[in-house]
C-alpha positions as MATLAB code, in Angstrom:
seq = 'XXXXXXXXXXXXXXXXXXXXXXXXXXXXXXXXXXXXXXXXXXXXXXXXXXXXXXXXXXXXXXXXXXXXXXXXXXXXXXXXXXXXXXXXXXXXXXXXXXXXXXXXXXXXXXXXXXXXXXXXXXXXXXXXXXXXXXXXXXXXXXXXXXXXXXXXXXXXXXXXXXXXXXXXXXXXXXXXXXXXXXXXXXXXXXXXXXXXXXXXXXXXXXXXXXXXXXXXXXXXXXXXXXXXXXXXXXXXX';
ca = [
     100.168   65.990  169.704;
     101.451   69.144  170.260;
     105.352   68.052  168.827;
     103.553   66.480  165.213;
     101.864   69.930  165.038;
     105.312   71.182  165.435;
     106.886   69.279  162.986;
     104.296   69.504  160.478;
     104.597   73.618  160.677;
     108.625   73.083  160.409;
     108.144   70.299  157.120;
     105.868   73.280  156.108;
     108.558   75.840  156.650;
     111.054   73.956  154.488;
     108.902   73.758  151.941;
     108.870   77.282  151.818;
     112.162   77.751  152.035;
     113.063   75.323  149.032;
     110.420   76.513  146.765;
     111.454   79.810  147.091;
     115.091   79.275  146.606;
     113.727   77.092  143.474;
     111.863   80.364  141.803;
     114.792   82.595  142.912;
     117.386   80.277  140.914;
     114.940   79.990  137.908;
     114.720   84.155  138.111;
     118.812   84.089  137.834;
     118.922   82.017  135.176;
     116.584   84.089  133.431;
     118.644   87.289  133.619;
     121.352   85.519  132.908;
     120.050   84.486  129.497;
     118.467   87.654  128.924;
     122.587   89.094  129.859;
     123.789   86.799  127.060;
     121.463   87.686  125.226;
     121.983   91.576  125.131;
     125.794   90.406  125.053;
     125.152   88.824  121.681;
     122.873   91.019  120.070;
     125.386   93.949  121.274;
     128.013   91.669  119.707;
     126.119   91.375  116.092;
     125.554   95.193  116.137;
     129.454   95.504  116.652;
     129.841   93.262  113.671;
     127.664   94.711  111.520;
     128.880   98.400  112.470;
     132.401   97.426  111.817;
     131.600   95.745  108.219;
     129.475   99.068  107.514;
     132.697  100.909  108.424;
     135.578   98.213  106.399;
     133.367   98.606  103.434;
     133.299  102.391  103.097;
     137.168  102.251  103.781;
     137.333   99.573  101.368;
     135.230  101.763   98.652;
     137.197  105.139   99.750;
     140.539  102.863   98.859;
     139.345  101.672   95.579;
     138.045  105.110   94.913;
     141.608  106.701   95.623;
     143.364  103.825   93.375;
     140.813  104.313   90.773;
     139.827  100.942   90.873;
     136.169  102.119   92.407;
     133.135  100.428   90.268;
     130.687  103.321   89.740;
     127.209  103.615   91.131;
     124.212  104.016   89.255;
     120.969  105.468   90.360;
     118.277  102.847   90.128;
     116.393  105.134   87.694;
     117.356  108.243   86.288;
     115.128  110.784   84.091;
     117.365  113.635   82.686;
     114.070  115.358   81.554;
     112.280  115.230   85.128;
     116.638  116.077   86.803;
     116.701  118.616   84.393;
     113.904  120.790   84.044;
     116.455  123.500   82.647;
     116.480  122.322   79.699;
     114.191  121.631   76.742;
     113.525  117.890   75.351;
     115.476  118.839   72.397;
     118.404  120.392   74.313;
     118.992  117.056   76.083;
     118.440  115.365   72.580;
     121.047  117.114   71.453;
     123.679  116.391   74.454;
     122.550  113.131   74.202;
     123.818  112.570   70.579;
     127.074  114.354   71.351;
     127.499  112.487   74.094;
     126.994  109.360   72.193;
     129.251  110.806   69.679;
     132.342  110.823   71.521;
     131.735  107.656   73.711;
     133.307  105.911   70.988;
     133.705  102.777   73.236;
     129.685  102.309   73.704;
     129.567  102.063   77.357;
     127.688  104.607   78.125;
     130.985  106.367   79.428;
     133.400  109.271   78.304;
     136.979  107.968   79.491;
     139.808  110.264   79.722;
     141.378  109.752   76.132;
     137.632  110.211   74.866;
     137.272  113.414   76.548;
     140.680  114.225   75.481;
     139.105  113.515   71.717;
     136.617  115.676   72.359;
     137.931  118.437   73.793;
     140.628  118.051   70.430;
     137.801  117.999   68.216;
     136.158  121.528   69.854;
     139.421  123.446   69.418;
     140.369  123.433   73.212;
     142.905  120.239   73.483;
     143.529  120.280   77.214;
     146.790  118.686   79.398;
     146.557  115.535   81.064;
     146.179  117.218   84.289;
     143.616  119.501   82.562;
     141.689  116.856   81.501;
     141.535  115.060   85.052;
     140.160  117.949   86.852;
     137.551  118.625   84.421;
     136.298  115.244   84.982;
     136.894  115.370   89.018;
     134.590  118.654   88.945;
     131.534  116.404   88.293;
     132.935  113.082   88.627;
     130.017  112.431   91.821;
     130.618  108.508   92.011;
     134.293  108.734   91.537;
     135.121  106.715   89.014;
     137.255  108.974   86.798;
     134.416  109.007   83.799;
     131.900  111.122   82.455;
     128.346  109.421   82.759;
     125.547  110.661   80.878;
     124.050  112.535   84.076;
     127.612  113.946   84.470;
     127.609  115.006   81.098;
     124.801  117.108   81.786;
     125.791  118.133   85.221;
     128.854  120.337   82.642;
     125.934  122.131   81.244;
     123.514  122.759   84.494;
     127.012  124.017   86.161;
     127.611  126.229   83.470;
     123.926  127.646   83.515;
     124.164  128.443   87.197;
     127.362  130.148   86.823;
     129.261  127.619   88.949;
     132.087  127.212   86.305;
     135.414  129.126   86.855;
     135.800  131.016   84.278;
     139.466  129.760   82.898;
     137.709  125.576   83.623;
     137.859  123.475   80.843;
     134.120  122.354   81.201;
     132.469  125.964   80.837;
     135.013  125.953   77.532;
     133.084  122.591   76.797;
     129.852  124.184   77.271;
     130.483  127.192   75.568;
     131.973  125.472   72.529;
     129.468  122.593   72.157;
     127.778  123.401   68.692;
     123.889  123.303   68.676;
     121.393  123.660   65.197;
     119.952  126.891   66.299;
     117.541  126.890   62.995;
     115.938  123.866   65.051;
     116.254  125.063   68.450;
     114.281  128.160   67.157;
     116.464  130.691   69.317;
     117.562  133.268   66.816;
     121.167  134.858   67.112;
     122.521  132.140   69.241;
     125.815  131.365   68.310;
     126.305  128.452   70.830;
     124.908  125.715   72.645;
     125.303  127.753   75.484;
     123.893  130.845   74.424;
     120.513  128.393   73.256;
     119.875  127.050   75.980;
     120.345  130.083   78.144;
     117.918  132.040   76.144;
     115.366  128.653   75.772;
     114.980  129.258   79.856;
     112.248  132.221   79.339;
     109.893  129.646   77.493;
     107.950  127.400   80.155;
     105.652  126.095   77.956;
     107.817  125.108   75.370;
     108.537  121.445   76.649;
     104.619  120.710   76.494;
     104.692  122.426   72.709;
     108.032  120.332   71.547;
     106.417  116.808   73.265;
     103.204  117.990   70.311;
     105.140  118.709   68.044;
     106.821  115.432   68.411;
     103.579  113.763   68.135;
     102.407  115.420   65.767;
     105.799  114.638   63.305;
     105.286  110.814   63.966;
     101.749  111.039   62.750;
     102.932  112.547   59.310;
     105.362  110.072   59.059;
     103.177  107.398   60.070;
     100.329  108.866   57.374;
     103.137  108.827   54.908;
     104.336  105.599   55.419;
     100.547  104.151   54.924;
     100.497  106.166   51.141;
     103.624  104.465   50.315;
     102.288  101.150   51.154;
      99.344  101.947   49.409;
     100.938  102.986   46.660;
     103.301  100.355   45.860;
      99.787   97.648   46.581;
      98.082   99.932   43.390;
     101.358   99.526   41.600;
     101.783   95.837   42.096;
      98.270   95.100   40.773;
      98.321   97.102   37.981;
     101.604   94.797   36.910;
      99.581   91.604   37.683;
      96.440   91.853   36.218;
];
């Protein structure tokens, strides 16, 4: 009796033993997946940090052989970026700058700023030319964007122009119709938009007055038609 006890408690004891070398096993295998794991994920971070890195060398290379495609803000607002300036101030840039980009990209190019600068009476060098464009080229793609175009003239405002650059001769020479900018004895662009900056209600007034001018010409446009209907049935009846 007393040896089957005995051999029941040592069965018993094996069991035991077993089961817990089972759960200890299952417990390794678990950290070891939970290793790999870590291993892998630590792996795809690596991987992803080194393609972050090969593309910013790979854009800093393209920039430096000016093959660098530029990049555009999502949106961009030059009246909201540019508070500086009045609605028809940027109107105004706006046409110039459409002037010159003769190749409708919405780009000045080198040889189109080189135009432009000919056209002002203030033909720069090569050289000259490239490092008026580097001082607000911000993507790097050796052209003048519209919202570089400006940058020329919010530089020149905030006195961040050397005096001997070619851009604050850009600014300075840029014509402007002071009889519509309503700034009496400017000679300049420059010297309009300079003395526009005491007016802070004046955007609200020109956005009116803009309204107000399409209504005329709308009212105007309704007399004509009009008009021409009296016109036509007095030659048809």
């Amino acid at each position: 009796m007393a040896s089957e006890e005995l051999a029941q408690k040592l069965q018993r004891r094996l069991q035991l033993e077993e089961s817990g070398a089972a759960a200890e096993g299952e417990a390794e295998a678990v950290k070891g997946a939970a290793a790999a794991g870590e291993v892998e994920e630590r792996s795809c971070l690596t991987a992803s940090a080194g393609a972050e890195l090969s593309a910013k060398l790979c854009r800093r290379q393209d920039i430096n052989e000016g093959a660098a495609q530029p990049r555009r803000a999502a949106v961009f607002n030059p009246y909201t970026e540019f508070k500086e300036f009045s609605r028809r101030q940027i109107k105004d840039m706006e046409r110039m700058f459409r002037l010159y980009d003769s190749g409708r990209d919405g780009y000045i190019d080198l040889m189109e700023l080189k135009l432009m600068m000919e056209k002002l009476g203030a033909p720069q060098t090569h050289l000259g030319l490239k490092n008026m464009i580097k001082e607000v080229d911000e993507d790097f793609d050796g052209k003048l964007s519209f919202r570089e175009f400006l940058l020329i003239f919010h530089k020149a405002a905030a006195g961040e122009l050397e005096e001997d650059s070619g851009l604050l001769t850009l600014a300075k020479l840029s014509e402007i119709d002071v009889s519509i900018e309503g700034v009496k004895g400017a000679k300049n662009f420059f010297e309009a938009k300079a003395q526009a900056l005491s007016s802070a209600s004046k955007f609200e007034a020109e956005i009116k007055a803009e309204q107000d001018e399409r209504k005329r010409e709308e009212e105007e446009r309704k007399h004509r038609r009009a008009a021409f209907r009296e016109l036509k049935s007095a030659f048809t009846q």
